[in-house]
C-alpha positions in Angstrom: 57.3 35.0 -93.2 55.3 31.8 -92.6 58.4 30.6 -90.9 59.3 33.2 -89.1 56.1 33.8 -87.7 55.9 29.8 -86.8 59.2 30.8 -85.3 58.1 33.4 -83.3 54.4 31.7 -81.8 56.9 28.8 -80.9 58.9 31.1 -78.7 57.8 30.4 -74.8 56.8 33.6 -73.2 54.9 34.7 -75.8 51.6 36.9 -75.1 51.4 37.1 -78.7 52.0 33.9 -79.8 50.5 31.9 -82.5 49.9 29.1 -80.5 48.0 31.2 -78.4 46.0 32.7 -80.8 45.2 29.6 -83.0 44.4 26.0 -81.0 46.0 28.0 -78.7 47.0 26.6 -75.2 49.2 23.6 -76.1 52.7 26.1 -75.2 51.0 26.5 -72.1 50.3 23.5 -70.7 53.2 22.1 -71.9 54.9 24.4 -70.0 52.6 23.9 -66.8 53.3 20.1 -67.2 56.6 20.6 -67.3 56.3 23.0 -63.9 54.9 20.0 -62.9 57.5 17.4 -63.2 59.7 20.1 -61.9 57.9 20.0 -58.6 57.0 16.9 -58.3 61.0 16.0 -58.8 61.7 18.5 -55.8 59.0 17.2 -53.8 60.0 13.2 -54.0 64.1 14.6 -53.2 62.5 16.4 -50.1 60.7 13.5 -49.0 63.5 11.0 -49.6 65.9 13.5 -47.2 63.6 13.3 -44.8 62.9 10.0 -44.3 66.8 9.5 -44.1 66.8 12.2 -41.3 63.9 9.8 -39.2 65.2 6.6 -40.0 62.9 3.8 -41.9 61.3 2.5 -39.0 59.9 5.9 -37.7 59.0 6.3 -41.5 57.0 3.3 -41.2 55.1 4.6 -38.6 54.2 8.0 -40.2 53.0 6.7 -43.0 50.7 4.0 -41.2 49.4 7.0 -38.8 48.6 9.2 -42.0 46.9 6.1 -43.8 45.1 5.4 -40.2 44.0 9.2 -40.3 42.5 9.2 -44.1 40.6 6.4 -43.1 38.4 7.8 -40.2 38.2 11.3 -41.8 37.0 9.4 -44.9 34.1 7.2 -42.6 33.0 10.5 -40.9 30.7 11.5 -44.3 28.4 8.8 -46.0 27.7 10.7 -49.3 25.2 9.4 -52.0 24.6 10.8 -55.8 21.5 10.4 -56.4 19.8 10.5 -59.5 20.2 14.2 -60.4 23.7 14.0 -59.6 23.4 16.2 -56.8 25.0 14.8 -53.6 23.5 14.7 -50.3 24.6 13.7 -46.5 22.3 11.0 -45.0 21.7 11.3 -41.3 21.4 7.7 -39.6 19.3 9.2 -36.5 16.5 6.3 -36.2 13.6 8.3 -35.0 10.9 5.6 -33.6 8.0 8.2 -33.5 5.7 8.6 -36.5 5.0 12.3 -36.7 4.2 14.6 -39.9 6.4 18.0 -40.2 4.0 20.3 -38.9 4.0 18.6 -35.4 7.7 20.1 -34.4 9.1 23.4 -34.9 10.5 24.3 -38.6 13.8 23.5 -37.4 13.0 19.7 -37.2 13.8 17.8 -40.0 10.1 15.8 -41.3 8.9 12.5 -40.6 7.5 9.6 -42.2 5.6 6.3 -42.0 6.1 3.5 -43.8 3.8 0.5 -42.7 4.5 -0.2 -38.7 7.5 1.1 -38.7 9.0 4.6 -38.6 11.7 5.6 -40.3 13.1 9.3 -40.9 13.1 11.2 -44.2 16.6 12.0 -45.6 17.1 15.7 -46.5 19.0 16.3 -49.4 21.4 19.4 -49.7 22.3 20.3 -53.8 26.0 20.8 -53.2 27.2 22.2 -56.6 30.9 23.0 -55.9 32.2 21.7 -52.8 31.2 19.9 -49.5 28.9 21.6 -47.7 27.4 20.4 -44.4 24.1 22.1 -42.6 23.4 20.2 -39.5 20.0 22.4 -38.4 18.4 20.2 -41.1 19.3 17.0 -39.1 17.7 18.0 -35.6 15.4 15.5 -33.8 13.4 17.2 -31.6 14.7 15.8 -28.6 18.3 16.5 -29.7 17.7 20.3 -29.1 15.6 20.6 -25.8 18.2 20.5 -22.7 17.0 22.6 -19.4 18.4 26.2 -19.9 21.7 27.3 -18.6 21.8 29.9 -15.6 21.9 33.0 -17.5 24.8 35.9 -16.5 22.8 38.9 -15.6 22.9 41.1 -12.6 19.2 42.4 -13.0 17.9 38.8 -12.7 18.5 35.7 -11.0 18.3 33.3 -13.6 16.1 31.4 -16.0 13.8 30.3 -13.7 12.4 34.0 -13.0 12.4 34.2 -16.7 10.1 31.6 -16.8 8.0 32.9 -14.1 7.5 36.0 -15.8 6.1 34.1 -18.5 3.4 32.9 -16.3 -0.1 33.8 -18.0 -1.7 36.4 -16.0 -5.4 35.1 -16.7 -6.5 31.0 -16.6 -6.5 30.2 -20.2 -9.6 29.3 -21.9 -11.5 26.1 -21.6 -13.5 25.5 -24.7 -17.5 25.2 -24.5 -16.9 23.8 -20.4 -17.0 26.9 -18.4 -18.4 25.4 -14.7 -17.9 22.1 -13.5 -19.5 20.7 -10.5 -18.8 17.0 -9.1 -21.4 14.5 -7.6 -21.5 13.9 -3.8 -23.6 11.6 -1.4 -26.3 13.9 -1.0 -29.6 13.6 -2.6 -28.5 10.8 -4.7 -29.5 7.3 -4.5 -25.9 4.9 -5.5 -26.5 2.3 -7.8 -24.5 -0.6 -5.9 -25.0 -3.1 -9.0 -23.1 -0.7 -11.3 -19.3 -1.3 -11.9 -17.1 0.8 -10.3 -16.5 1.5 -6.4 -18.0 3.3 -3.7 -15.3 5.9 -3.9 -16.2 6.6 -7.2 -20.0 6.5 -6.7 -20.6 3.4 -8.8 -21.7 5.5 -12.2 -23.7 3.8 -14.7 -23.0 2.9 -17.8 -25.5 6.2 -19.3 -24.4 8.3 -16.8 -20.9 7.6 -18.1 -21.8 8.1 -21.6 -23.5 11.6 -20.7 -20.1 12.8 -19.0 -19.3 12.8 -22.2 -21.6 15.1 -23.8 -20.2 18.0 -23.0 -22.0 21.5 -22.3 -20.8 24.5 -20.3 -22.4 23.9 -17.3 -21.8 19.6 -16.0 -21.8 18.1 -12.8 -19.9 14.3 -12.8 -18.7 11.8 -10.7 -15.0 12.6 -9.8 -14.4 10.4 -7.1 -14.8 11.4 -3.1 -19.2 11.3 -3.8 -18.8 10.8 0.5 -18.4 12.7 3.1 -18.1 16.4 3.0 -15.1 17.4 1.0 -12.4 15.9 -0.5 -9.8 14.0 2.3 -13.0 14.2 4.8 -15.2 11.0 5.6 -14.5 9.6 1.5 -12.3 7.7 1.6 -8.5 8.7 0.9 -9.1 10.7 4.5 -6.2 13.6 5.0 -5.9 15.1 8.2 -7.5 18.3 8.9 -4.1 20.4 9.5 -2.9 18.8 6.1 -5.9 19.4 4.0 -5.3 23.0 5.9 -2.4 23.4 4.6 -3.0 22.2 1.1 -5.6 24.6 0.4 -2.7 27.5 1.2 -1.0 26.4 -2.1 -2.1 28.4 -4.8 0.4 29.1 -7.9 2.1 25.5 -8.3 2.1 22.1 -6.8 4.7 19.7 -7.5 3.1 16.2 -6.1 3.9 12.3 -6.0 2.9 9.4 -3.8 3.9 5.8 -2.7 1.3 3.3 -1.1 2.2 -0.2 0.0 5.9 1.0 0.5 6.9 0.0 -3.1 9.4 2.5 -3.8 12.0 4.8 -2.3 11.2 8.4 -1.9 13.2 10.7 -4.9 14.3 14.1 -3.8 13.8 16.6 -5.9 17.8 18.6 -7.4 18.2 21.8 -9.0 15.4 23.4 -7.9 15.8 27.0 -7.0 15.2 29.4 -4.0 12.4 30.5 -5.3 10.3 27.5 -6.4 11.2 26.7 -2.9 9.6 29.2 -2.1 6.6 29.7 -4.2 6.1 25.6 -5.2 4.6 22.9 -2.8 5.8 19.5 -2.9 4.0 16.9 -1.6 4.5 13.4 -0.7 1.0 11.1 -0.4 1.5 8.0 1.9 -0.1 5.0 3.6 0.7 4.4 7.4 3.0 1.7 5.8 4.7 4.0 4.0 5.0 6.4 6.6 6.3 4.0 9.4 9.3 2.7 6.8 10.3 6.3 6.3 10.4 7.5 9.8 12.5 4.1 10.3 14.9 4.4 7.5 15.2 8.1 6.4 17.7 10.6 8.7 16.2 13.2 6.9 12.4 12.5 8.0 11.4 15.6 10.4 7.9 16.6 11.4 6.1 15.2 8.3 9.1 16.2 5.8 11.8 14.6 3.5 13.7 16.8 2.0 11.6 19.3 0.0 8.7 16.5 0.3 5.9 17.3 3.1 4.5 14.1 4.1 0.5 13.3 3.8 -0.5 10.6 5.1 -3.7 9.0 3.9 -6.2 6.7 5.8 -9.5 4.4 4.5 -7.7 3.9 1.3 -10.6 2.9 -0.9 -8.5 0.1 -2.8 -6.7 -2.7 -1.6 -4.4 -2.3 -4.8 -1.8 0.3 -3.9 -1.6 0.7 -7.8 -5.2 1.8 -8.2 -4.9 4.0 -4.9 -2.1 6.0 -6.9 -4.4 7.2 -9.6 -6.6 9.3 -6.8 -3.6 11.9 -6.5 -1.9 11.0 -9.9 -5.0 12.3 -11.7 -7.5 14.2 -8.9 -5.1 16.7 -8.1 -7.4 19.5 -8.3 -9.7 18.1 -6.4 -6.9 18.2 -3.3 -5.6 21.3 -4.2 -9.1 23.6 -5.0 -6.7 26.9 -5.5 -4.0 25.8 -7.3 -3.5 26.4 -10.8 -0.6 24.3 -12.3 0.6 20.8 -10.8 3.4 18.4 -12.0 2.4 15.0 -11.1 5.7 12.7 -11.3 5.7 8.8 -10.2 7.6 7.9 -7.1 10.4 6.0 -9.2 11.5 9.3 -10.8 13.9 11.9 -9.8 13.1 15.7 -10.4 15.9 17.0 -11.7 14.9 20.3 -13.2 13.2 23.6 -11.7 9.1 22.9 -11.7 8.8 26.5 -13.5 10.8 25.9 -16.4 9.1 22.9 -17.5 5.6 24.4 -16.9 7.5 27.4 -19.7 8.8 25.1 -21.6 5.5 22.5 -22.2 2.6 24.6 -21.0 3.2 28.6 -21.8 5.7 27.9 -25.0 3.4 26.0 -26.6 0.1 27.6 -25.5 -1.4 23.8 -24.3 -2.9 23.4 -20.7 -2.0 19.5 -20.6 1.0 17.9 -21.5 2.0 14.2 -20.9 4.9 11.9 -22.6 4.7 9.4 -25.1 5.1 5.9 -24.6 8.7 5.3 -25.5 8.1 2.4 -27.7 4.0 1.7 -28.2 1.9 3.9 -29.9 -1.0 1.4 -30.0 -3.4 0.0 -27.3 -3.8 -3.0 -29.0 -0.4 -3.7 -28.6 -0.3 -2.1 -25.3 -3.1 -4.8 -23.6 -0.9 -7.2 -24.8 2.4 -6.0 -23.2 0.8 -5.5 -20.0 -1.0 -9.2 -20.0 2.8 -10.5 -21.0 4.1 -8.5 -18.2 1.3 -9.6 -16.1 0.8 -6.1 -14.9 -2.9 -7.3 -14.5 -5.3 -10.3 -14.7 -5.6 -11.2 -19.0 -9.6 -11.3 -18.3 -10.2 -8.1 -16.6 -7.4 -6.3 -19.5 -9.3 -8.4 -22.7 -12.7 -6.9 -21.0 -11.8 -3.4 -21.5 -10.1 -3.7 -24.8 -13.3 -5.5 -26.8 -15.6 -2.7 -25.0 -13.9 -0.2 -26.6 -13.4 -1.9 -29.5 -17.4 -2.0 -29.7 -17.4 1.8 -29.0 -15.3 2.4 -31.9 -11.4 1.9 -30.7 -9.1 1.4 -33.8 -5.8 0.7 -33.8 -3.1 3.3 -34.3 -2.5 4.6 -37.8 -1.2 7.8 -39.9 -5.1 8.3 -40.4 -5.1 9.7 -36.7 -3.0 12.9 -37.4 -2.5 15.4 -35.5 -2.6 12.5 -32.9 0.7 11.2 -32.4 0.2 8.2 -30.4 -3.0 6.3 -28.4 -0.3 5.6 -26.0 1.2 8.1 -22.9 4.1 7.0 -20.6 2.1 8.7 -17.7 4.6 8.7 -15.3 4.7 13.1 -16.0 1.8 14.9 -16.1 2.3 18.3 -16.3 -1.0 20.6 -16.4 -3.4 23.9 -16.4 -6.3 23.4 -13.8 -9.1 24.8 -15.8 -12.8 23.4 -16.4 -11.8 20.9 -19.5 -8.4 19.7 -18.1 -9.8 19.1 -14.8 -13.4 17.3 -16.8 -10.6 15.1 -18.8 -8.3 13.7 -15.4 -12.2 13.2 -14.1 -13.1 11.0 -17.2 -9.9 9.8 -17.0 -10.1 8.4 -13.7 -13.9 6.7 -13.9 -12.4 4.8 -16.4 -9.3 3.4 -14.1 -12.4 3.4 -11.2 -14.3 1.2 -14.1 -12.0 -1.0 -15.4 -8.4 -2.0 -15.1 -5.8 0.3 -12.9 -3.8 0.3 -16.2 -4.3 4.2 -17.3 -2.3 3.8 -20.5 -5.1 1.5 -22.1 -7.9 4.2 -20.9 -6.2 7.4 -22.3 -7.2 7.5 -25.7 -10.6 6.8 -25.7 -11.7 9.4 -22.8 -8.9 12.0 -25.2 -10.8 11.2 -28.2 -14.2 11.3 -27.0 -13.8 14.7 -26.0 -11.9 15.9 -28.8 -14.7 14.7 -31.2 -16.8 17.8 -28.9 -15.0 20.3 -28.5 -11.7 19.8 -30.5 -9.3 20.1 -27.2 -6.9 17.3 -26.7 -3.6 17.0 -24.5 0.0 17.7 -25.5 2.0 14.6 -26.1 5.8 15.7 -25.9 8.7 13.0 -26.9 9.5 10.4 -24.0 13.1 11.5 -25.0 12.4 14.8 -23.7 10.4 13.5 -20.1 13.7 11.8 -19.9 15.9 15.1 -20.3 14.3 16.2 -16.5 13.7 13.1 -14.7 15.7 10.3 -13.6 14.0 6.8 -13.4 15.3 5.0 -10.2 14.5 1.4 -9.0 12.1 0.2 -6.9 12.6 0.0 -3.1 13.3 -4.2 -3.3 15.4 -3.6 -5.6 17.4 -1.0 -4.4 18.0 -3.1 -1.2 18.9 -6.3 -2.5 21.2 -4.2 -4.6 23.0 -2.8 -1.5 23.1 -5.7 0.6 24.6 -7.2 -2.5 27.3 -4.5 -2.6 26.4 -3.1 -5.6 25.9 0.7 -6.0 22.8 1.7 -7.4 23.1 4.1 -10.2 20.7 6.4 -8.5 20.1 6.2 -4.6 18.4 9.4 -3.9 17.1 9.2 -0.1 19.7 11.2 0.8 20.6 15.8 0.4 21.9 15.8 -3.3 24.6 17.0 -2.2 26.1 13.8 -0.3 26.6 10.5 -2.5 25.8 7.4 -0.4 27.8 4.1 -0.8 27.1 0.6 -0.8 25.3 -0.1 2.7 25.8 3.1 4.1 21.7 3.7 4.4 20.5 2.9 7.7 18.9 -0.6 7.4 15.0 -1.1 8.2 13.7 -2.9 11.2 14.7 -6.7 11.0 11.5 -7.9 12.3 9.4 -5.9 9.0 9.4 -8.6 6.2 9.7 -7.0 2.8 6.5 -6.3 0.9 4.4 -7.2 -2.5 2.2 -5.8 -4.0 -1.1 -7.9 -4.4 -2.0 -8.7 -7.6 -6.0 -8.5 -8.3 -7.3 -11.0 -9.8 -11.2 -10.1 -10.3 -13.2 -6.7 -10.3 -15.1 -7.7 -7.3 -12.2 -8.2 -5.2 -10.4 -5.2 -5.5 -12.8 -3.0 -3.9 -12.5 -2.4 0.2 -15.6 -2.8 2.5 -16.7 1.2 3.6 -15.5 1.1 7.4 -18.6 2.8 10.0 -18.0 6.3 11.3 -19.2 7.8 14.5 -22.7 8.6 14.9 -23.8 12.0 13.1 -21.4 11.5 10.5 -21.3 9.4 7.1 -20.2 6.2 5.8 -16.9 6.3 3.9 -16.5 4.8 0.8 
C-alpha cells in the first residue's frame, strides 16, 4: 500500500497527491521549473531567428538602443531605503527661501532652516508593494502659480471679469487707524536743522518716533507739507488738467515713472478690454524724460505711449532721479485721493498680465491689503547694506549711518526667530496694494525714512513693517520673487539697450514698440545726435542731495 500510494502522490497531475498533502509543493515547482526551461528554450530559438532575419550589425544596434533606454529610465527615479525600510522619492528642488509650512497652502511641500542656508525637507511616501509616485507633495509654491488661462464660456468674457467680480464691495478694515490726516505748510513752524528735506517737512527725530504710536485718529508728515495740494506749489508740480484727470480714476491705477531718462518706457501686454477700460495707467516724467520720448517713440501722441498717459513733473524736490522715484513709487494715494487699489511697477519691467488678476490673486485670495516680492537672494539687511555699498548703489558713509541707527533701535539680523516674517528684505520693484488708513500710514513711514536717510528702500522696509506690527499686528504680504517674475518681464536700461543695438545685437526684450510688432536690431528711430547720453549722479553727502526751493509769484508759496 505504502508503495502504491508513493506511486500514486508521485504521479504529476495529481490534486490528491501525497506530495501535495505532505511537504507538499516539490511536484509543483518542479514542474513550474521545468515550464520554465521550456520557455526559456523557446524564447532564446525566437531570439536567435530573429537576429538572423536583421543581420548582426542591426543586432548590434538594438541591443545598444535597449541598453541606452534602461539607462535613462533607470536615472529618472533616485530612490532611497531609509531606515524603516520604506522607500521614498527625493525631490532635488533647491528652494532658497526659509519658510515654515503654514506660510503656503497645504499643497506645498514644508520648509526648513538649517543655519544660513535653506534647504527643503524631503517627503517620504511608505511604498509597500510597488512604485508609487505622488507629485502634489513636491510643489514649490512658485511651481503652481501661472496667470489663468482664458476660460471657454459664453456667459462671460474671461478670467479677468472673474476676478473683477471678486472685487470686495466694502474697503477692508484697517486695524486701530481709522482717519489719517497729513501735515502741510500751514500753522506749522519747519524745523530746517532737522534731517530730511523741505518736501518732506524736515520731521524731527520725536515727531518721527510718535508717527509711530499709532491711534485711530493721526496726522503725519507724508511728503508735499507745501503748497495747496499734492502736484500744486510742493514740489513734484503736475499740471492742473493732469492732476484733473487723475482725480477721475477711482477703482484701479496701474502707475510707473522714469526721471533723468534712465530707462526705456515698457508697454504693458495682455491686458484686456476691460482693464482698458476701467484701469489707468500712468507714466510720471521729467522734461528730460519727456523731450527723449517725443524724439524717439512713433507711438508718443498727446501725452500717451501706448496704454501709458504721460505726466510730466516740474520742481523735482531731488537732484537724485533715484530718490525722486520713491514720491510716486510709495505716495500713490496721495496723487490719486479716490482710487482704491494701485500696482506700482519700476520702469525696467514689462507688465505682462491683466492688473485685475494679480490684485485677485495677491490681494482678495489671500485677504491682505499689501503685497510686495521678496528679495530673490537676501533676506537680511545686514547683508543687504553691504551689497548695495559693493555695488556702490550709494555713498558707504551715508548706508553705514542708517544701518548702526537701527541697530541702536533694536534691528537684528534675520533669523527663524522672526516667523511669520519671511524675510527683512523686499525686491520692491512690485507693489501691489489696498489704499486704506494703515497701508497708506505704512508707504507714509515708509517714505520719511527714504526722505531721512539713504534712497535705498530695501534697507528701510523692515524697520518701519516691524514697528507697526509690534502696534497693531498688521504687516505686508511678502509673495515669492519667483512669482513677481511669473507677470513681469525685467528689461535693461535705456544705455544699455542702445549700445546693444548699435552693436547689432537684439535685445531680449525691446518693448517701445505695439506688442504686437517685434523690432530688429537698429530699426528704433535713433535720438537726436546733438543729446549726449546721460548718468545718473551719484550723492555723495545728505546735504547735497537736497534742491534749493525755487520763488513763486507773489500771493502764492514757496515750493519745497
Amino acid at each position: 500500500m505504502s508503495g502504491s500510494a508513493a506511486a500514486l502522490g508521485l504521479r504529476s497531475g495529481s490534486y490528491g497527491s501525497l506530495a501535495a498533502a505532505v511537504g507538499g509543493s516539490g511536484g509543483r515547482k518542479a514542474g513550474a521549473r521545468g515550464w520554465a526551461l521550456r520557455g526559456e528554450k523557446e524564447r532564446l530559438q525566437l531570439l536567435h531567428r530573429a537576429l538572423r532575419l536583421v543581420g548582426r550589425r542591426r543586432a548590434g544596434v538594438l541591443l545598444l538602443l535597449a541598453v541606452a533606454s534602461a539607462a535613462i529610465f533607470c536615472s529618472l527615479f533616485a530612490v532611497v531605503k531609509d531606515d524603516s525600510s520604506s522607500i521614498s522619492i527625493v525631490n532635488n528642488y533647491e528652494v532658497p527661501n526659509a519658510i515654515q509650512k503654514s506660510v503656503y497652502p497645504s499643497t506645498t511641500r514644508p520648509l526648513m532652516m538649517s543655519g544660513n542656508q535653506y534647504s527643503s525637507v524631503v517627503n517620504k511616501i511608505e511604498l509597500p508593494n510597488r512604485l508609487r509616485l505622488s507629485y502634489a507633495n513636491f510643489t514649490h509654491p512658485c511651481e503652481g502659480f501661472s496667470v489663468p488661462p482664458p476660460l471657454v464660456d459664453k456667459k462671460r468674457t474671461g478670467p479677468r471679469h472673474q476676478a473683477f467680480a471678486l472685487m470686495p464691495l466694502q474697503a477692508s478694515p484697517s486695524p486701530v487707524l481709522k482717519d489719517l490726516n497729513y501735515i502741510s505748510e500751514d500753522g506749522i513752524v519747519r524745523n530746517l536743522s532737522s534731517q530730511g528735506s523741505g518736501f518732506g517737512g524736515h520731521p524731527s527725530l520725536e515727531q518721527r518716533n510718535k508717527s509711530f504710536d499709532i491711534n485711530e485718529s493721526m496726522t503725519v508728515h507724508c511728503g508735499f507739507v507745501s503748497g495747496k495740494k499734492p502736484g500744486q506749489g510742493t514740489g513734484f508740480d503736475i499740471k492742473d488738467d493732469d492732476l484733473l484727470e487723475m482725480e477721475q480714476c477711482r477703482e484701479l491705477v496701474v502707475a510707473s515713472a522714469i526721471f533723468g531718462n534712465y530707462d526705456m518706457i515698457q508697454h504693458p501686454r495682455n491686458i484686456s478690454e476691460f482693464s482698458k477700460a476701467n484701469a489707468c495707467f500712468y507714466m510720471f516724467v521729467d522734461e528730460e524724460t519727456e523731450a527723449y520720448v517725443k524724439n524717439s517713440s512713433s507711438l508718443y501722441n498727446n501725452n500717451k505711449v501706448g496704454l501709458w498717459r504721460l505726466v510730466v513733473v516740474r520742481n523735482l524736490p531731488y537732484e537724485d532721479p533715484r530718490r525722486t522715484g520713491k514720491i510716486p513709487k510709495l505716495l500713490l494715494h496721495r496723487l490719486f485721493p479716490n482710487v482704491r487699489f494701485s500696482l506700482w511697477i519700476d520702469a525696467k519691467l514689462e507688465l505682462v498680465a491683466d492688473p485685475y488678476l494679480l490684485l485677485e490673486r495677491f490681494l482678495w485670495r489671500k485677504n491682505t491689503t499689501f503685497a510686495i516680492s521678496r528679495h530673490y537672494k537676501r533676506f537680511d539687511v545686514f547683508e543687504e547694506a553691504e551689497a548695495n555699498k559693493a555695488a556702490g548703489k550709494y555713498d558707504n558713509a551715508s548706508i553705514n549711518h542708517q544701518i548702526e541707527f537701527y541697530r541702536n533701535e533694536g534691528l537684528s539680523h534675520f533669523s527663524p526667530a522672526k516667523f511669520p516674517i519671511t524675510s527683512d528684505v523686499p525686491e520692491g520693484c512690485v507693489i501691489i496694494r489696498e489704499h486704506i488708513p494703515i497701508t497708506n500710514l505704512f508707504t507714509c513711514l515708509w517714505f520719511n525714512e527714504v526722505d531721512r536717510f539713504t534712497s535705498r528702500d530695501q534697507i528701510s522696509f523692515s524697520t518701519v513693517r516691524d514697528k507697526i506690527r509690534a502696534r497693531v499686528g498688521w504687516m505686508p504680504e511678502m509673495f515669492q520673487d519667483c512669482e513677481r517674475r511669473n507677470f513681469v518681464i525685467q528689461a535693461y536700461h535705456r544705455e544699455l539697450l542702445e549700445q546693444m543695438i548699435a552693436s547689432g545685437r537684439r535685445p531680449p526684450s525691446v518693448t517701445d514698440a505695439p506688442p504686437s510688432r517685434k523690432l530688429r536690431p537698429g530699426s528704433r528711430k535713433a535720438p537726436p545726435s546733438k543729446r549726449p547720453s546721460v548718468k545718473r549722479k551719484k550723492e555723495k553727502k545728505s546735504s547735497s542731495r537736497r534742491r534749493v526751493p525755487k520763488p513763486v509769484v507773489a500771493g502764492g508759496m514757496g515750493a519745497m
